[in-house]
mmCIF file of the N, C-alpha and C atoms, coordinates in Angstrom:
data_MODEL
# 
_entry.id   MODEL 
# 
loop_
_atom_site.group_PDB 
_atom_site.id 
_atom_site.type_symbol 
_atom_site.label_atom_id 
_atom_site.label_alt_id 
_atom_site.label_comp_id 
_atom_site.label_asym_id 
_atom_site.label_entity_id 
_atom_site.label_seq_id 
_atom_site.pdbx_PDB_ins_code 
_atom_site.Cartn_x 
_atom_site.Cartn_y 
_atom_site.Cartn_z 
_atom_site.occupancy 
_atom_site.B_iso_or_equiv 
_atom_site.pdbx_formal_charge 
_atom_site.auth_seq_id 
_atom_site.auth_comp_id 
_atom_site.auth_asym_id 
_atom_site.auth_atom_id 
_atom_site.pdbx_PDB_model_num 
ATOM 1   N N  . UNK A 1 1  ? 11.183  0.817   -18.882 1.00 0.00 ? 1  UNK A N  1 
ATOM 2   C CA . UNK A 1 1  ? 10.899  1.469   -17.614 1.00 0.00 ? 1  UNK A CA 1 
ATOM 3   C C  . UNK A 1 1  ? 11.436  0.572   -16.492 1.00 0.00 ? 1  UNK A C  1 
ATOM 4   N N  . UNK A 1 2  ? 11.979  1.080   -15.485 1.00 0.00 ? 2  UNK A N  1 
ATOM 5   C CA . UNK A 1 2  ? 13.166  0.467   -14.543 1.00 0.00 ? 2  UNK A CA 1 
ATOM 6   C C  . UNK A 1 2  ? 11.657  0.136   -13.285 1.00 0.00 ? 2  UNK A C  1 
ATOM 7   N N  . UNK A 1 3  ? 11.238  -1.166  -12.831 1.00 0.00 ? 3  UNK A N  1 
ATOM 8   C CA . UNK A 1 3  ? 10.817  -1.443  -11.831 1.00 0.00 ? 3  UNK A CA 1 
ATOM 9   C C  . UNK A 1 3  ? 11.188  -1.066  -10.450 1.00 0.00 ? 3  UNK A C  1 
ATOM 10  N N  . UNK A 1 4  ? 11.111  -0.589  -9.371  1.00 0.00 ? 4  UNK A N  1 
ATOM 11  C CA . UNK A 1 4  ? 10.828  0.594   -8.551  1.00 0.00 ? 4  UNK A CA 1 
ATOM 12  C C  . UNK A 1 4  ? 11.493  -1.190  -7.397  1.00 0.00 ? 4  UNK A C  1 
ATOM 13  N N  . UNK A 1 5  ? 12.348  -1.105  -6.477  1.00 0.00 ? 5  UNK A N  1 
ATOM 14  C CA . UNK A 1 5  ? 12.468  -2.133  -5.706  1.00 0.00 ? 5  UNK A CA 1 
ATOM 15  C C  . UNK A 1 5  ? 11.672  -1.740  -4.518  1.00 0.00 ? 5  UNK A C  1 
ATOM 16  N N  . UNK A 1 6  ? 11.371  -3.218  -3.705  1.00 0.00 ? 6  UNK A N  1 
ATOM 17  C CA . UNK A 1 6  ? 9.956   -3.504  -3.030  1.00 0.00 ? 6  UNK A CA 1 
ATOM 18  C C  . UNK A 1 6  ? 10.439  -2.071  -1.809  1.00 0.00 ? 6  UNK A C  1 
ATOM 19  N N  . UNK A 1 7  ? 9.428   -1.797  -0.938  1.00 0.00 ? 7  UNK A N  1 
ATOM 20  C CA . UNK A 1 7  ? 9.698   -0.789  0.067   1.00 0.00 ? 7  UNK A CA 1 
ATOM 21  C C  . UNK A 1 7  ? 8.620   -1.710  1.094   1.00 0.00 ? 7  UNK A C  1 
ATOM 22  N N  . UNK A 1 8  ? 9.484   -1.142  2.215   1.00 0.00 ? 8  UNK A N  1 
ATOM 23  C CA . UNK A 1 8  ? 8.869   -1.115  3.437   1.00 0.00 ? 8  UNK A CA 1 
ATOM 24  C C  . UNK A 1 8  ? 9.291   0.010   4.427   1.00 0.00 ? 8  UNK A C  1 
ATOM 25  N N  . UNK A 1 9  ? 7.927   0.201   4.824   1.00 0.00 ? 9  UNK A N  1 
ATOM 26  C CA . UNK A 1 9  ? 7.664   1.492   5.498   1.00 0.00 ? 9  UNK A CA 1 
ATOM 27  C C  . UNK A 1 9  ? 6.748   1.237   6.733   1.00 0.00 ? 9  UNK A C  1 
ATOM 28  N N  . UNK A 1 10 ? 6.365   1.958   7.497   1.00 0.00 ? 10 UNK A N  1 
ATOM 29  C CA . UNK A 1 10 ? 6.068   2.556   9.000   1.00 0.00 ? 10 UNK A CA 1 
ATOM 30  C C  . UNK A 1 10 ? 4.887   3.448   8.791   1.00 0.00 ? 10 UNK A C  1 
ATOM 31  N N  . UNK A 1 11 ? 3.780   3.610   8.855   1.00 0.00 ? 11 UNK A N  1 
ATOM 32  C CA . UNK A 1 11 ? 2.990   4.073   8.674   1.00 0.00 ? 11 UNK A CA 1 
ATOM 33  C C  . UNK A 1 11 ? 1.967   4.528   9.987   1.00 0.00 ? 11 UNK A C  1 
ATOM 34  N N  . UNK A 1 12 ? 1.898   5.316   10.661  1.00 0.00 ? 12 UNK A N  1 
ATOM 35  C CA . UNK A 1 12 ? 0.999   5.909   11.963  1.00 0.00 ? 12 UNK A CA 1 
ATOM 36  C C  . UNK A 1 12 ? 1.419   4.316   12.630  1.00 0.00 ? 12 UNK A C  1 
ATOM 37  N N  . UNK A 1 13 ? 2.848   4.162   12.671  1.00 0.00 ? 13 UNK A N  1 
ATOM 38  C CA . UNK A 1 13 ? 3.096   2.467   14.138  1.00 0.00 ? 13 UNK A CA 1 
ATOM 39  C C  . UNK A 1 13 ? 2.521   1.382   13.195  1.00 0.00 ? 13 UNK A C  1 
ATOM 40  N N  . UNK A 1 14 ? 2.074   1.271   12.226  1.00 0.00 ? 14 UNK A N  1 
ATOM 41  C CA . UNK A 1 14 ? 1.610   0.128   11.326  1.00 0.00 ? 14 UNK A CA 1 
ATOM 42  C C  . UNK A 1 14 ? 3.057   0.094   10.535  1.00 0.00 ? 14 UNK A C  1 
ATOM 43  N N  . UNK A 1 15 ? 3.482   -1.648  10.295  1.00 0.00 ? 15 UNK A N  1 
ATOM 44  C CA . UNK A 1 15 ? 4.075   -1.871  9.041   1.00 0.00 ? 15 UNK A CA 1 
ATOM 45  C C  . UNK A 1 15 ? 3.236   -2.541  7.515   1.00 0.00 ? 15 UNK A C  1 
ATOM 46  N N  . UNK A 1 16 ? 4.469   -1.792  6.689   1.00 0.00 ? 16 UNK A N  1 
ATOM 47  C CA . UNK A 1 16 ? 3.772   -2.621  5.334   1.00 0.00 ? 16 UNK A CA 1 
ATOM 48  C C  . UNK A 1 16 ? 5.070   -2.664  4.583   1.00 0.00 ? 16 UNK A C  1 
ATOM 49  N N  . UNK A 1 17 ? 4.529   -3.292  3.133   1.00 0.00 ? 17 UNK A N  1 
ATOM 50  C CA . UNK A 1 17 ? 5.530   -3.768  2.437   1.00 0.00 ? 17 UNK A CA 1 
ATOM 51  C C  . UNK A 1 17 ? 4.684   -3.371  0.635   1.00 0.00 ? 17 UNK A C  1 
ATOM 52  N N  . UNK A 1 18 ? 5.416   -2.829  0.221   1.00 0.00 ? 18 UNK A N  1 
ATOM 53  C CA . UNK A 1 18 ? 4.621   -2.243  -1.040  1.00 0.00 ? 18 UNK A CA 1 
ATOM 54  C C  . UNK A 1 18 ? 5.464   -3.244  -2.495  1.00 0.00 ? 18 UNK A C  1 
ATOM 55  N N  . UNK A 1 19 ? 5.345   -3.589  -3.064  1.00 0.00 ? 19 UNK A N  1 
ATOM 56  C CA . UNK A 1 19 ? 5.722   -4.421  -4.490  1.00 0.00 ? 19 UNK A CA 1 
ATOM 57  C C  . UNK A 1 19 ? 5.224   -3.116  -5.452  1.00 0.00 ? 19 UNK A C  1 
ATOM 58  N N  . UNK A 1 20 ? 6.164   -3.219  -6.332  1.00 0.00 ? 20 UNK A N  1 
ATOM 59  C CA . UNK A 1 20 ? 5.337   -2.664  -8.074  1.00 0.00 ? 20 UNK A CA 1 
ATOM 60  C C  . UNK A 1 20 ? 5.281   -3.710  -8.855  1.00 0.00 ? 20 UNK A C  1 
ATOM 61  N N  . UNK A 1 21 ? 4.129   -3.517  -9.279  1.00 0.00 ? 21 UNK A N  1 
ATOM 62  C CA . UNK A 1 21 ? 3.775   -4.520  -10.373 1.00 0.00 ? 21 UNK A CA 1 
ATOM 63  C C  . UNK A 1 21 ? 4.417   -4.435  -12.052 1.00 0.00 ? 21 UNK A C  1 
ATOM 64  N N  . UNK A 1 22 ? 5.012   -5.672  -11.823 1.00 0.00 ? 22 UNK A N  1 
ATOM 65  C CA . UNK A 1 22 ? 5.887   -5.027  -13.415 1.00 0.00 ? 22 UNK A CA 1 
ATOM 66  C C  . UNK A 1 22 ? 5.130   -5.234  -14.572 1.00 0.00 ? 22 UNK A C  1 
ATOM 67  N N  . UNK A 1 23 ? 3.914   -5.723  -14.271 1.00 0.00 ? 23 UNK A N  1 
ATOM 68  C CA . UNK A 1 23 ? 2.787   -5.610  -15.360 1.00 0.00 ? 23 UNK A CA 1 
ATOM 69  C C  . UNK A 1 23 ? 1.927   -4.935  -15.502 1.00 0.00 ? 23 UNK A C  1 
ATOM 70  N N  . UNK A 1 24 ? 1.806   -3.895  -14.433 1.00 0.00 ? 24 UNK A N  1 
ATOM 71  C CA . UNK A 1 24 ? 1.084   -2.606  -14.357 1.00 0.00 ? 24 UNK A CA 1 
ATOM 72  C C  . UNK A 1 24 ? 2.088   -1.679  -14.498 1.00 0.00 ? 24 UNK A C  1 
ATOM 73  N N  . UNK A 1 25 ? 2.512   -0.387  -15.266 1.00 0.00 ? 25 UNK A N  1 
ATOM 74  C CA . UNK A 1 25 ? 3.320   0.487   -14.406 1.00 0.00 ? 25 UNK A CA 1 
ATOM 75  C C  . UNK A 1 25 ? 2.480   1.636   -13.311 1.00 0.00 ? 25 UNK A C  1 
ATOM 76  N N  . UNK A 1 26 ? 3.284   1.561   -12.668 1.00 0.00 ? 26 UNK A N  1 
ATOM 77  C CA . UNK A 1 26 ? 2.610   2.892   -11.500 1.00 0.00 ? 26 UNK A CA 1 
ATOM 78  C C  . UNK A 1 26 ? 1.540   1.929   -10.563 1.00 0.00 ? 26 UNK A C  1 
ATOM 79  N N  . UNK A 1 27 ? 1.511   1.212   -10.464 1.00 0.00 ? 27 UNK A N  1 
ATOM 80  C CA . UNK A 1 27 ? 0.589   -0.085  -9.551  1.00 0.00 ? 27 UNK A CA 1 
ATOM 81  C C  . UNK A 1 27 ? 2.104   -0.746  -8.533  1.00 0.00 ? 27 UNK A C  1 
ATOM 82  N N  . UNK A 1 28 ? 1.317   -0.253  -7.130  1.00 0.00 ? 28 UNK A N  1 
ATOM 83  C CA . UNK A 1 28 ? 2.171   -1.053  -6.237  1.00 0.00 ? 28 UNK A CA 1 
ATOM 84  C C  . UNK A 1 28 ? 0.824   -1.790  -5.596  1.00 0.00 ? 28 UNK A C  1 
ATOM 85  N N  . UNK A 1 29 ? 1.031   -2.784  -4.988  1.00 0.00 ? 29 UNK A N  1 
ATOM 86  C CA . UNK A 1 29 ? 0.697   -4.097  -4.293  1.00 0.00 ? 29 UNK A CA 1 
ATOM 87  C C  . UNK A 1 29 ? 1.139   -3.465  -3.038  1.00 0.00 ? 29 UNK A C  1 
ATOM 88  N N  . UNK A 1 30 ? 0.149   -3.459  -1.484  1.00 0.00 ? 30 UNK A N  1 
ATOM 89  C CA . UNK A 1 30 ? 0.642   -3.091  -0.558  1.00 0.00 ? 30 UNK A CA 1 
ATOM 90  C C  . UNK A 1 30 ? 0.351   -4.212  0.623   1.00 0.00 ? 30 UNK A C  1 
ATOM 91  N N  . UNK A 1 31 ? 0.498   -4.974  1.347   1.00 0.00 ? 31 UNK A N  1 
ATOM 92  C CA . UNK A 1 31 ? 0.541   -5.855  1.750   1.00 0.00 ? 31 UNK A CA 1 
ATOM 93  C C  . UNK A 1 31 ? 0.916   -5.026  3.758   1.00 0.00 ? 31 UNK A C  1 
ATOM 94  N N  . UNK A 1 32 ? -0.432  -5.104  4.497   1.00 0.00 ? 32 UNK A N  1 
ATOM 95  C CA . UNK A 1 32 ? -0.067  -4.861  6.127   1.00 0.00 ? 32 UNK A CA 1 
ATOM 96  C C  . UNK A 1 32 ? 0.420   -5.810  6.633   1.00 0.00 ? 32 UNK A C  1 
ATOM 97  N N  . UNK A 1 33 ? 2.125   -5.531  7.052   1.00 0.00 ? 33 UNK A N  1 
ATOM 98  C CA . UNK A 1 33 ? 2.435   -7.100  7.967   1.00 0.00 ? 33 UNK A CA 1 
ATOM 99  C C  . UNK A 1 33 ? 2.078   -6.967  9.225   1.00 0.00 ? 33 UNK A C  1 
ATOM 100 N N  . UNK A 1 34 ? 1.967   -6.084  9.887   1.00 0.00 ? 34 UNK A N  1 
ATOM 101 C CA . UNK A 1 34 ? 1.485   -5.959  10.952  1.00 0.00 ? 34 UNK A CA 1 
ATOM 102 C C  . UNK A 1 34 ? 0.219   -5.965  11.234  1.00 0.00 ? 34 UNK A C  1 
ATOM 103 N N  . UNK A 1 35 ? -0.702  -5.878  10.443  1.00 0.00 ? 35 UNK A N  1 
ATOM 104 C CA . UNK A 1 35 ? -2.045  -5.911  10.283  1.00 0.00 ? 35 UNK A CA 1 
ATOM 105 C C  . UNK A 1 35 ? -2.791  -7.949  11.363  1.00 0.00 ? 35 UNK A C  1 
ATOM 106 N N  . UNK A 1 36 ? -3.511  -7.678  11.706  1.00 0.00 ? 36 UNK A N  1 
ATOM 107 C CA . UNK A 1 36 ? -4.223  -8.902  11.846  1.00 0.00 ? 36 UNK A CA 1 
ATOM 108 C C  . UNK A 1 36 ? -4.679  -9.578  10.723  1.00 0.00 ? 36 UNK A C  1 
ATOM 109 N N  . UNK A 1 37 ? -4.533  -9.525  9.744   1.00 0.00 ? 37 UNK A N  1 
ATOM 110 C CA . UNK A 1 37 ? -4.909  -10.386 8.769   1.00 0.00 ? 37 UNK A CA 1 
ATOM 111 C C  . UNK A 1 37 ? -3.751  -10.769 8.025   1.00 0.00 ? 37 UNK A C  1 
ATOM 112 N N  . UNK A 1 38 ? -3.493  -11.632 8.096   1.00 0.00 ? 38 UNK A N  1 
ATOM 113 C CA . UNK A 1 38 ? -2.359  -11.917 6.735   1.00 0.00 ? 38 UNK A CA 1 
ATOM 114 C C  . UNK A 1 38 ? -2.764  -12.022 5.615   1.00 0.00 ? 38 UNK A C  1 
ATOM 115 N N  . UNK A 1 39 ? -1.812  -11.274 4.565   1.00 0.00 ? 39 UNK A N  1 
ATOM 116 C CA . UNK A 1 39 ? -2.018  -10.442 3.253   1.00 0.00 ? 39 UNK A CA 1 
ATOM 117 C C  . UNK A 1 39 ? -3.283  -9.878  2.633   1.00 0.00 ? 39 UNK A C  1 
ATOM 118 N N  . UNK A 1 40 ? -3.641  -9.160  3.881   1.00 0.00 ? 40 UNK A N  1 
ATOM 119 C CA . UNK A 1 40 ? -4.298  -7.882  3.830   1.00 0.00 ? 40 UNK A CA 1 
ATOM 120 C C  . UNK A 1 40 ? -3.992  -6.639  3.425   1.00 0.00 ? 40 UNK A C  1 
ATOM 121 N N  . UNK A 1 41 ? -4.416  -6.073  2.595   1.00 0.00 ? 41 UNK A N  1 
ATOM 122 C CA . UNK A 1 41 ? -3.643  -4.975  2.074   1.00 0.00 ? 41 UNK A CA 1 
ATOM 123 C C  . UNK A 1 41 ? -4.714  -3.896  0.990   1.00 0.00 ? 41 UNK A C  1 
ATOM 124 N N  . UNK A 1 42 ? -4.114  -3.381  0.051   1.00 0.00 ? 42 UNK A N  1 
ATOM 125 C CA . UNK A 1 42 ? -4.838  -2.879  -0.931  1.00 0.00 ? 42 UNK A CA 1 
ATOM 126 C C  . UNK A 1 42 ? -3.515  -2.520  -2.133  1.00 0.00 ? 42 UNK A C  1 
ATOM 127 N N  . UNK A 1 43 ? -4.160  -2.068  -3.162  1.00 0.00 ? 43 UNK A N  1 
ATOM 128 C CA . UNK A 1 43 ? -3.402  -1.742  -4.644  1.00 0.00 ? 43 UNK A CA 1 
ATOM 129 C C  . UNK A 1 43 ? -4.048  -0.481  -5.023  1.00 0.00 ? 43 UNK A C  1 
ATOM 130 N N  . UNK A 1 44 ? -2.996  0.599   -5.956  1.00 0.00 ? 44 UNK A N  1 
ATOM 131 C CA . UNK A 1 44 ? -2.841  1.924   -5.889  1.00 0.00 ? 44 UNK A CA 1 
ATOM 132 C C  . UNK A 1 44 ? -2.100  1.935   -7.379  1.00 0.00 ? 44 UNK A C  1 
ATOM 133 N N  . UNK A 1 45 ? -2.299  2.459   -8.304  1.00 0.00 ? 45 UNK A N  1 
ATOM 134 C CA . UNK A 1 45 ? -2.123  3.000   -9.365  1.00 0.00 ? 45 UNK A CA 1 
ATOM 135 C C  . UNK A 1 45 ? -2.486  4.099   -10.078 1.00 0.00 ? 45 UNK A C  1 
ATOM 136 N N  . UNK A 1 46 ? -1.368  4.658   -10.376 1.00 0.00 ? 46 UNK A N  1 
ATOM 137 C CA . UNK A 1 46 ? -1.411  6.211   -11.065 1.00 0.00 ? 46 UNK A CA 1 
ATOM 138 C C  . UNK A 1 46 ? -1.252  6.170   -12.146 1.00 0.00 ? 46 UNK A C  1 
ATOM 139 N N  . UNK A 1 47 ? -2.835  6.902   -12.604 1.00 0.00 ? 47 UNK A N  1 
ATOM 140 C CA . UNK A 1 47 ? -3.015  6.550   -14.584 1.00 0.00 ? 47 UNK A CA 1 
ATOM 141 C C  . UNK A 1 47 ? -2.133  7.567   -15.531 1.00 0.00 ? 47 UNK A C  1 
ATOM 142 N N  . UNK A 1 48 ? -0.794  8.096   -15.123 1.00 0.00 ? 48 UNK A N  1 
ATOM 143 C CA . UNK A 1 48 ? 0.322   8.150   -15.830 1.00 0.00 ? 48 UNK A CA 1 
ATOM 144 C C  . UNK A 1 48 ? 1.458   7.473   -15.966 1.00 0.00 ? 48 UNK A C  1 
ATOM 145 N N  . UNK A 1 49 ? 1.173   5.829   -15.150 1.00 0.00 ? 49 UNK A N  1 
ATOM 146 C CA . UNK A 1 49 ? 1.683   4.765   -15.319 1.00 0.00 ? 49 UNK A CA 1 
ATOM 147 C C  . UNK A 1 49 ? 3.100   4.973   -15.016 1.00 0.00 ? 49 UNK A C  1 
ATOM 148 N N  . UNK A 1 50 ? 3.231   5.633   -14.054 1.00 0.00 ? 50 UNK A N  1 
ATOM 149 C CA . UNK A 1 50 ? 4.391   6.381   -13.352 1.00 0.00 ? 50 UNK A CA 1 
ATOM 150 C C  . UNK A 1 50 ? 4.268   5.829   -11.703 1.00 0.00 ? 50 UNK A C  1 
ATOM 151 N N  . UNK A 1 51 ? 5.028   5.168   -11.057 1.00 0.00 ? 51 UNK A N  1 
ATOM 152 C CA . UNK A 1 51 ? 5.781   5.564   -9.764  1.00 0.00 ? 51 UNK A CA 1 
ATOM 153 C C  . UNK A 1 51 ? 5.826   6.060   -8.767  1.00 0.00 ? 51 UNK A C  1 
ATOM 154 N N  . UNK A 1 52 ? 5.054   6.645   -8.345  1.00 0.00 ? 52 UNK A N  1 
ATOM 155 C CA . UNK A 1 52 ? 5.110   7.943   -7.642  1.00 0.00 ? 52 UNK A CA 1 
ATOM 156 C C  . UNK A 1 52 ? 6.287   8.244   -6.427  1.00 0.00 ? 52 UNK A C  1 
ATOM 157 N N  . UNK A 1 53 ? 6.482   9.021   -5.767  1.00 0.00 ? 53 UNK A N  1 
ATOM 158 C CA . UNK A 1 53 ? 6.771   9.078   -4.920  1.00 0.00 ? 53 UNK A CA 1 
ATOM 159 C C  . UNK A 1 53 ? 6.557   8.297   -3.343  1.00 0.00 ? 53 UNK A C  1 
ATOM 160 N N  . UNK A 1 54 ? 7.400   8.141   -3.005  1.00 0.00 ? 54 UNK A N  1 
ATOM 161 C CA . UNK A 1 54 ? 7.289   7.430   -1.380  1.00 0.00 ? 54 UNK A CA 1 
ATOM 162 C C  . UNK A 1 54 ? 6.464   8.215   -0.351  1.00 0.00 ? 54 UNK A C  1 
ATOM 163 N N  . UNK A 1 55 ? 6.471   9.421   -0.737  1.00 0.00 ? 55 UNK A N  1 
ATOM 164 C CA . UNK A 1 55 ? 5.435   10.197  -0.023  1.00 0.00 ? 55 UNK A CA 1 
ATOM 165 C C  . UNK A 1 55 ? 3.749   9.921   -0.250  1.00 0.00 ? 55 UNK A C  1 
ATOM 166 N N  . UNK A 1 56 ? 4.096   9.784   -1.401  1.00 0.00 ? 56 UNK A N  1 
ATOM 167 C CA . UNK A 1 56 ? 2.627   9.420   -2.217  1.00 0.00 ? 56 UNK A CA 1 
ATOM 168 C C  . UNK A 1 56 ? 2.127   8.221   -1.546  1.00 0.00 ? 56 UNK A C  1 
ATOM 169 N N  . UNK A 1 57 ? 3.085   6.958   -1.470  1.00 0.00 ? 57 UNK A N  1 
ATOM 170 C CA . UNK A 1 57 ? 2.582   5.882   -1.274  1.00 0.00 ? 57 UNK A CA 1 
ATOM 171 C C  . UNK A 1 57 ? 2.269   6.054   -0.027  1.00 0.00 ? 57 UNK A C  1 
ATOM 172 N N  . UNK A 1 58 ? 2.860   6.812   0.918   1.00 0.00 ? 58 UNK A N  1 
ATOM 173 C CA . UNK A 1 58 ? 2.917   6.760   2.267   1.00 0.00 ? 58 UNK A CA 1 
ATOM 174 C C  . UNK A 1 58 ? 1.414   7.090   2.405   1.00 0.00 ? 58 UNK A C  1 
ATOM 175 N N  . UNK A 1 59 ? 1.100   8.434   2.237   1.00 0.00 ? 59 UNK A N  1 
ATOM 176 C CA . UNK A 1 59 ? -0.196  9.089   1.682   1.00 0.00 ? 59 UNK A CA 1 
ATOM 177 C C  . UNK A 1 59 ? -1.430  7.907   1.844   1.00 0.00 ? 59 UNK A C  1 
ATOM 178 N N  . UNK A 1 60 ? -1.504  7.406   0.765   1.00 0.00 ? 60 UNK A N  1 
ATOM 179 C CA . UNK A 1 60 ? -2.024  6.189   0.307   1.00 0.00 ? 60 UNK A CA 1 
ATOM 180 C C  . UNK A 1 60 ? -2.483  5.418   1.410   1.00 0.00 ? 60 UNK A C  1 
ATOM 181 N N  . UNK A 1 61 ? -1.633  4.960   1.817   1.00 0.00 ? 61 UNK A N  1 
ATOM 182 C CA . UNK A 1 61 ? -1.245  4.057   2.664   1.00 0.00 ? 61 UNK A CA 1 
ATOM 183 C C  . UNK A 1 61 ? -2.372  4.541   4.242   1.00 0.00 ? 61 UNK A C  1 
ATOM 184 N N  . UNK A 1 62 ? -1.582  5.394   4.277   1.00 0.00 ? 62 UNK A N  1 
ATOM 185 C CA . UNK A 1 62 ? -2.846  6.744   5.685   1.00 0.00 ? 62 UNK A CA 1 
ATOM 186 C C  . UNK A 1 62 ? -4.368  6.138   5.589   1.00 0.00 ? 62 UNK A C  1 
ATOM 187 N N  . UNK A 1 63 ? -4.255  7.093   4.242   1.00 0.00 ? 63 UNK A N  1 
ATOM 188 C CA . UNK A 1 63 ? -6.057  6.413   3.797   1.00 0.00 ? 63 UNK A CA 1 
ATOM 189 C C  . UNK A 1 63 ? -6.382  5.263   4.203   1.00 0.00 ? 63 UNK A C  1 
ATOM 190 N N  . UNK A 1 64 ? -5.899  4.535   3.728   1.00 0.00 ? 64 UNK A N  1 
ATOM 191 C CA . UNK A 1 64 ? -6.055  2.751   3.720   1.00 0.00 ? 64 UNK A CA 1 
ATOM 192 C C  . UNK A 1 64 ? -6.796  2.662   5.191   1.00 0.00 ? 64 UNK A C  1 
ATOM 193 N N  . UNK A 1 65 ? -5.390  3.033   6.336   1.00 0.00 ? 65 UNK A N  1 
ATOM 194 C CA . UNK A 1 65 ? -5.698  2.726   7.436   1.00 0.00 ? 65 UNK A CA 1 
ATOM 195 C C  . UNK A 1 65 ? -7.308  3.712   8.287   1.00 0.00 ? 65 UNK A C  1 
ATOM 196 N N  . UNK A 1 66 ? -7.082  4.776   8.064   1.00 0.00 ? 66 UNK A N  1 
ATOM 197 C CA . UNK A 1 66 ? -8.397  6.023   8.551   1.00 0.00 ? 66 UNK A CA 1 
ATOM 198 C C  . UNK A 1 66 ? -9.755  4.817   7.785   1.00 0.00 ? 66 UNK A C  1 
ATOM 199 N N  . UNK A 1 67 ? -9.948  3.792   6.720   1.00 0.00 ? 67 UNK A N  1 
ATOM 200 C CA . UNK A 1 67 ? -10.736 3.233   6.482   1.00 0.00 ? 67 UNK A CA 1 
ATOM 201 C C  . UNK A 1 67 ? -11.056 2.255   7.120   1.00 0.00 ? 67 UNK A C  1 
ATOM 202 N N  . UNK A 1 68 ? -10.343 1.634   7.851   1.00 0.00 ? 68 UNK A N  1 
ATOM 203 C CA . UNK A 1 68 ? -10.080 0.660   8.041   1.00 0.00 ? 68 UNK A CA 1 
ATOM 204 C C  . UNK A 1 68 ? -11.054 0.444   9.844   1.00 0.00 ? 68 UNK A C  1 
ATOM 205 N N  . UNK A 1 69 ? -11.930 -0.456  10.148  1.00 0.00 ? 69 UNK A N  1 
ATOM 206 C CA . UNK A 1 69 ? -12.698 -0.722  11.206  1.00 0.00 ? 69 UNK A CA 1 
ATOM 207 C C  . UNK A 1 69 ? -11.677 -1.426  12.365  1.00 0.00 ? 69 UNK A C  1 
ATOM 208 N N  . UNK A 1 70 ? -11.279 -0.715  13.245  1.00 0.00 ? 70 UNK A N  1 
ATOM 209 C CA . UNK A 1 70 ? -10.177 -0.998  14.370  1.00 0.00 ? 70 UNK A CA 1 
ATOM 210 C C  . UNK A 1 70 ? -11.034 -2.386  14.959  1.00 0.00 ? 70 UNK A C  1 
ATOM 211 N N  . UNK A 1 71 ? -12.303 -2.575  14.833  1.00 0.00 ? 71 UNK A N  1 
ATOM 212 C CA . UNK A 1 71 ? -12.507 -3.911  15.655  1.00 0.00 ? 71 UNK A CA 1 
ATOM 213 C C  . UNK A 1 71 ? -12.650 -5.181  14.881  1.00 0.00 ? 71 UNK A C  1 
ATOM 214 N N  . UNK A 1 72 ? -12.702 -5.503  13.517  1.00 0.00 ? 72 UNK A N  1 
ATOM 215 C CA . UNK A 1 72 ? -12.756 -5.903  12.846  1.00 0.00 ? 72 UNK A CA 1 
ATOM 216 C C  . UNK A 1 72 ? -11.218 -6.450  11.709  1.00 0.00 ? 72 UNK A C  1 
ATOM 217 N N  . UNK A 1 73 ? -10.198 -4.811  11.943  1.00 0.00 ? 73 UNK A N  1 
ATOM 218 C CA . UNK A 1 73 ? -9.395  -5.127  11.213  1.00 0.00 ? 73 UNK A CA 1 
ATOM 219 C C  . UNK A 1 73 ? -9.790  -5.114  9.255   1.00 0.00 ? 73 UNK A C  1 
ATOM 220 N N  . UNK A 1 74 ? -10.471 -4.847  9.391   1.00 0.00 ? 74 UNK A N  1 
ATOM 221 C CA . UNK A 1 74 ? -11.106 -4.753  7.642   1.00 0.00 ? 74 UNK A CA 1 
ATOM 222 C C  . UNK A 1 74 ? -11.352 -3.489  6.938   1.00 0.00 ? 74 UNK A C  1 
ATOM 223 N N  . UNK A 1 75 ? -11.506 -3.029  6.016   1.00 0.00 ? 75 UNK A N  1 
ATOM 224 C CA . UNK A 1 75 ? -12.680 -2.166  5.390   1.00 0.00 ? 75 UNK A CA 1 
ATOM 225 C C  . UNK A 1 75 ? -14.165 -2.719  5.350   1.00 0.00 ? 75 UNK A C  1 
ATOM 226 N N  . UNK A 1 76 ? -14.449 -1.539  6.357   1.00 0.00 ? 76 UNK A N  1 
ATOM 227 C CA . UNK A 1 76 ? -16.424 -3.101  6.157   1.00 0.00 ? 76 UNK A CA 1 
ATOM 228 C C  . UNK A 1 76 ? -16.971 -1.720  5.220   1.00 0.00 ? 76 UNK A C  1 
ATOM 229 N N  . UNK A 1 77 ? -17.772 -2.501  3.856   1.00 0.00 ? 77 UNK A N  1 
ATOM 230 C CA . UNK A 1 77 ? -18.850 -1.524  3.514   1.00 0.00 ? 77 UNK A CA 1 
ATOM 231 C C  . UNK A 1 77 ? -19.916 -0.556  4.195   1.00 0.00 ? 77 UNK A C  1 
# 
């Protein structure tokens, strides 16, 4: 299975930078550079160990942020 090269994308004015894990398949590593935290991020895997689409990740990615506490910069429980 051919490893997926790293992406970076634009997300609602946020940047990020997504990795696949070549020891997971279908697991990217997403990393906010623009974020206030450095290597802050989250991980996303699809249990057909498949890839998904850039839309998908983008997707993903949305979520992440709609979770995310604008004064804090975090996911707070």
């Amino acid at each position: 299975m051919e490893i997926p090269e790293a992406i970076d994308m634009v997300v609602d004015g946020e940047t990020f930078r997504a990795v696949a894990d070549p020891d997971q398949p279908g697991a990217w590593h997403v990393d906010w550079t623009s974020g206030p935290h450095a290597g802050y991020g989250f991980s996303t895997r699809r249990s057909d160990e498949v890839w998904g689409p850039r839309a998908e990740l983008e997707a993903a990615t949305r979520n992440f942020l709609e979770q995310v506490d604008p004064a804090t910069g975090y996911i707070e429980d």
